[in-house]
DOZARO-84654 format. One line per field, with one value per residue (C-alpha): residue number from 1; x, y, z. Coordinates in Angstrom, 2 decimals. Each point is the difference from the previous one (the first is absolute). Example, Ala and Ser with C-alpha at 12.3 -4.5 7.8 and 13.67 -1.06 7.14 Angstrom:
BEGIN
num: (1 2)
c1: (12.30 1.37)
c2: (-4.50 3.44)
c3: (7.80 -0.66)
***
This chain:
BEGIN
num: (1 2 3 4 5 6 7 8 9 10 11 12 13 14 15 16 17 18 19 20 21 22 23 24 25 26 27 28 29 30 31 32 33 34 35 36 37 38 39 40 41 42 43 44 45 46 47 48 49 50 51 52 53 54 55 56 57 58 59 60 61 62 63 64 65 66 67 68 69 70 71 72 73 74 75 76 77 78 79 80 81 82 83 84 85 86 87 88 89 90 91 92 93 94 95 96 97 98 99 100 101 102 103 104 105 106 107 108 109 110 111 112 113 114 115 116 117 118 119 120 121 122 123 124 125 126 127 128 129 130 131 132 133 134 135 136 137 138 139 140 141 142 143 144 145 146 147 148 149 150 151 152 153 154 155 156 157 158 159 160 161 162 163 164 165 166 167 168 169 170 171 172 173 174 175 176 177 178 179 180 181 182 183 184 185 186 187 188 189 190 191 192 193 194 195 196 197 198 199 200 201 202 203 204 205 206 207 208 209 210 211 212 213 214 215 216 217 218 219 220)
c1: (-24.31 -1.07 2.04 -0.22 -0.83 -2.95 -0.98 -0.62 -1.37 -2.61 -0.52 -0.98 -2.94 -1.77 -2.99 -1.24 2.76 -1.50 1.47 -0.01 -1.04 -1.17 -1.71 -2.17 -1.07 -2.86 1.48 1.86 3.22 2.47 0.43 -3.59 -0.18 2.95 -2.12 -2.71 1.92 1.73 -3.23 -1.54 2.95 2.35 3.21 1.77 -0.45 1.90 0.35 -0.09 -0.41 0.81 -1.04 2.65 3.65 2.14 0.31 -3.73 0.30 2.67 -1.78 -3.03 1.43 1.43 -3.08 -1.09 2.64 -0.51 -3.79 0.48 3.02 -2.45 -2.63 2.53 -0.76 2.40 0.96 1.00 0.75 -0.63 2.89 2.27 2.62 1.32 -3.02 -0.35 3.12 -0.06 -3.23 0.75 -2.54 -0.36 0.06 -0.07 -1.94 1.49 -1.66 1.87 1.34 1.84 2.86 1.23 -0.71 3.84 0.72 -2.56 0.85 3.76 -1.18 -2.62 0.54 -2.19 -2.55 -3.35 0.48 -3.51 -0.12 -3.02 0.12 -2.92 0.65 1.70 3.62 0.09 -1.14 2.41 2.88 -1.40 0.62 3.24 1.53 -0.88 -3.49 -1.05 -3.40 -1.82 -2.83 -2.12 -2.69 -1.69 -2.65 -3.07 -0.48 1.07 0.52 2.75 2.74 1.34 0.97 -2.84 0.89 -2.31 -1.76 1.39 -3.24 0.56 1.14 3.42 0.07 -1.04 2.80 2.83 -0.48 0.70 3.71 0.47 2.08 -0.26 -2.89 -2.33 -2.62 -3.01 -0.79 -2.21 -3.39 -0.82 -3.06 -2.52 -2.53 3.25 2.38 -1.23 1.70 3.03 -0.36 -1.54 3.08 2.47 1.12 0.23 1.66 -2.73 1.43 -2.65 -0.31 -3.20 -2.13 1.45 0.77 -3.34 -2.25 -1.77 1.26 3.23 0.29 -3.27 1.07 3.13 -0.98 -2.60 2.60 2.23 -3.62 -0.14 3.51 0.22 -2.84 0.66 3.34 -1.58 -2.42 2.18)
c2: (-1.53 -3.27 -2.33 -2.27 -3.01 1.91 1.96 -3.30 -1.65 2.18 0.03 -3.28 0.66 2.60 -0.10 3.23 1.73 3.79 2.19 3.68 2.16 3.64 -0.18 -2.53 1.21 2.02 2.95 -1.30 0.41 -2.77 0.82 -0.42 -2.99 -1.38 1.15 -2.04 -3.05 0.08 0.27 -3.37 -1.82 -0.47 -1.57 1.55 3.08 0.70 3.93 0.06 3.57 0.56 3.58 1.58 1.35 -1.23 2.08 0.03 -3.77 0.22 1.69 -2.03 -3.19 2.07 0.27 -3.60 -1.44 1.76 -1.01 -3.66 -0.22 1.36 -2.57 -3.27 0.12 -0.89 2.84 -0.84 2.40 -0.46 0.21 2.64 -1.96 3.10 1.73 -3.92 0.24 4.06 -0.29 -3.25 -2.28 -3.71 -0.94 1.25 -0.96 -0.39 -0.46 -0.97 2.81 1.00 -0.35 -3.74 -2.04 -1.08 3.69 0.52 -2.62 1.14 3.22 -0.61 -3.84 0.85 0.81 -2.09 0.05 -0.88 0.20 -0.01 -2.42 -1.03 -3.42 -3.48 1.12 3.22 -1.73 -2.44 2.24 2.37 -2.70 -1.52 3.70 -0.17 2.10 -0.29 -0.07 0.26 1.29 -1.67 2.12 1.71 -2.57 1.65 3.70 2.95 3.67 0.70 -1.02 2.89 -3.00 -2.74 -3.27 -2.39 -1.55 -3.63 -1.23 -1.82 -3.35 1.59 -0.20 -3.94 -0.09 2.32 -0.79 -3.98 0.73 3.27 -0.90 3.70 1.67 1.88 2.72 0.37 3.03 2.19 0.60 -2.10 0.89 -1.77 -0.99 -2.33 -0.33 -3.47 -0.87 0.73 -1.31 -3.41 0.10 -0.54 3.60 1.16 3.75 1.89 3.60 2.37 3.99 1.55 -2.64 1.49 3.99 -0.05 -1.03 2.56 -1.93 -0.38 -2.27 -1.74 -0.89 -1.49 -1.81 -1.82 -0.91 -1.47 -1.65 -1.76 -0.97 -1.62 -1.70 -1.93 -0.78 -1.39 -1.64 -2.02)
c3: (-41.46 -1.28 -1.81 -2.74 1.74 1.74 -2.55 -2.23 2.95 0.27 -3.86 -0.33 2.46 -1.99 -1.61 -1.75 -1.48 -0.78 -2.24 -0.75 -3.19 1.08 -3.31 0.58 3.59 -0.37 0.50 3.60 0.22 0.68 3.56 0.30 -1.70 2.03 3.51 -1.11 -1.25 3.26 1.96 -1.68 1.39 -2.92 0.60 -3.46 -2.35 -2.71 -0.86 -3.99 -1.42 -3.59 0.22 2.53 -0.78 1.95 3.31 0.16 0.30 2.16 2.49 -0.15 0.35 2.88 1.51 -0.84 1.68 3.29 -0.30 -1.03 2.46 2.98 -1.19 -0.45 -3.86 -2.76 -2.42 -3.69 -2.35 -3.54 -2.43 1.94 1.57 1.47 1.83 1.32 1.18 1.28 1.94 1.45 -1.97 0.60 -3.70 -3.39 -2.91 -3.69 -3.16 -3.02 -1.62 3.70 1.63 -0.38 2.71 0.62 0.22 2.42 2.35 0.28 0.79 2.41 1.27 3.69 -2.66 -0.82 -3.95 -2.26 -3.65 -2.07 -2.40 -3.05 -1.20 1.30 -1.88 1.68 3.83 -0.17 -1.10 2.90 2.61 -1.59 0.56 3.10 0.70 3.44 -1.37 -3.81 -0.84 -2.73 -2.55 -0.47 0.43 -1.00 -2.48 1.42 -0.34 2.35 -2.47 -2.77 -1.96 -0.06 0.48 -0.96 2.73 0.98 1.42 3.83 -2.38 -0.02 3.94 -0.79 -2.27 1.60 3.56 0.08 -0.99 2.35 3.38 1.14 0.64 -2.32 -0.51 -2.65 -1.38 -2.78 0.39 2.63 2.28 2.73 -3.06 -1.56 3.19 0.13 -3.24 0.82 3.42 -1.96 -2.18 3.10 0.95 3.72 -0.19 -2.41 -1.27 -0.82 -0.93 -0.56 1.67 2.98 -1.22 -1.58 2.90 1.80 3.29 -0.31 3.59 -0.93 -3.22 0.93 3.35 -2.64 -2.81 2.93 1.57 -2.94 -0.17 3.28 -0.11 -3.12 1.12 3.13 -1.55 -2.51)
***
């Protein structure tokens, strides 16, 4: 079992961050999607399933923990500190209507903690609480949100990102015809959903997104 140190060491090396939505899958389930995430060389997923009780999700992160544990992938969970904790996740993900962040990290300190956060206020008091990461958006429209947000556009990363001292993740609607925005905008660790649960390659899809990752970041 890892622990925190490792667990954020390896964090800070990702690049694609995938995550889940059965929904928006094509009719794949999320152990399918999570076979070909993990076969286009990910180095994170985050399970996120809004439409499981909660033994169904148990048992799935269950079996996404075995399968991201065999592959050397971090596993976050979205929202449910206590599947995170059950199945033996890396990290958990909280929005802002969850569990408080200083609750969290009393109850699960080995854990990597991320919080998804939509404006400069709401980053900072992320970090100041002591988020191991924040995530900033969403950056561009999207559909996988009950409650739209408006989209920030990437000159909230331009904004948000020069007073950030941990690390953060973009997210909403982001795809390989505007991944260069973002990327342009000064963010290394690019969260997407369907542009990866949508594609009819799974692997392909996602050894692309990352392609294009790296090679900005070694270009610049």
């Amino acid at each position: 079992m890892k622990d925190k140190a490792s667990r954020l060491a390896a964090f800070t090396g990702i690049d694609l961050y995938p995550v889940t939505d059965q929904a928006q899958s094509n009719g794949r389930t999320n152990d399918e999607v999570l076979a070909g995430i993990i076969a286009g060389g990910v180095r994170i997923v985050q399970l996120r399933e809004k439409q499981l009780d909660k033994k169904a999700f148990y048992e799935m992160a269950r079996r996404f923990r075995k399968a991201t544990e065999d592959a050397d992938v971090l596993l976050v969970i979205n929202d449910h500190l206590d599947i995170a904790l059950a199945c033996g996740a890396d990290g958990v993900h909280l929005g802002q209507d969850d569990l408080p962040l200083s609750v969290a990290k009393k109850l699960a300190p080995e854990l990597i903690i991320g919080v998804s956060t939509h404006d400069l206020d709401e980053a900072l008091a992320a970090q100041d609480g002591g988020a191991d990461y924040v995530n900033i958006g969403p950056i561009f429209p999207t559909g996988t949100k009950k409650v739209p947000i408006p989209p920030r556009t990437p000159d909230a990363i331009r904004e948000v990102a020069p007073r950030l001292t941990v690390p953060f993740t973009v997210m909403g609607g982001i795809n390989k015809s505007n991944i260069g925005q973002v990327l342009d905008a000064g963010a290394k660790r690019i969260a997407v959903v369907t542009a990866v649960t949508r594609a009819p390659d799974i692997a392909a899809a996602v050894r692309e997104l990352r392609g294009i990752i790296r090679q900005r970041e070694s270009s610049g």
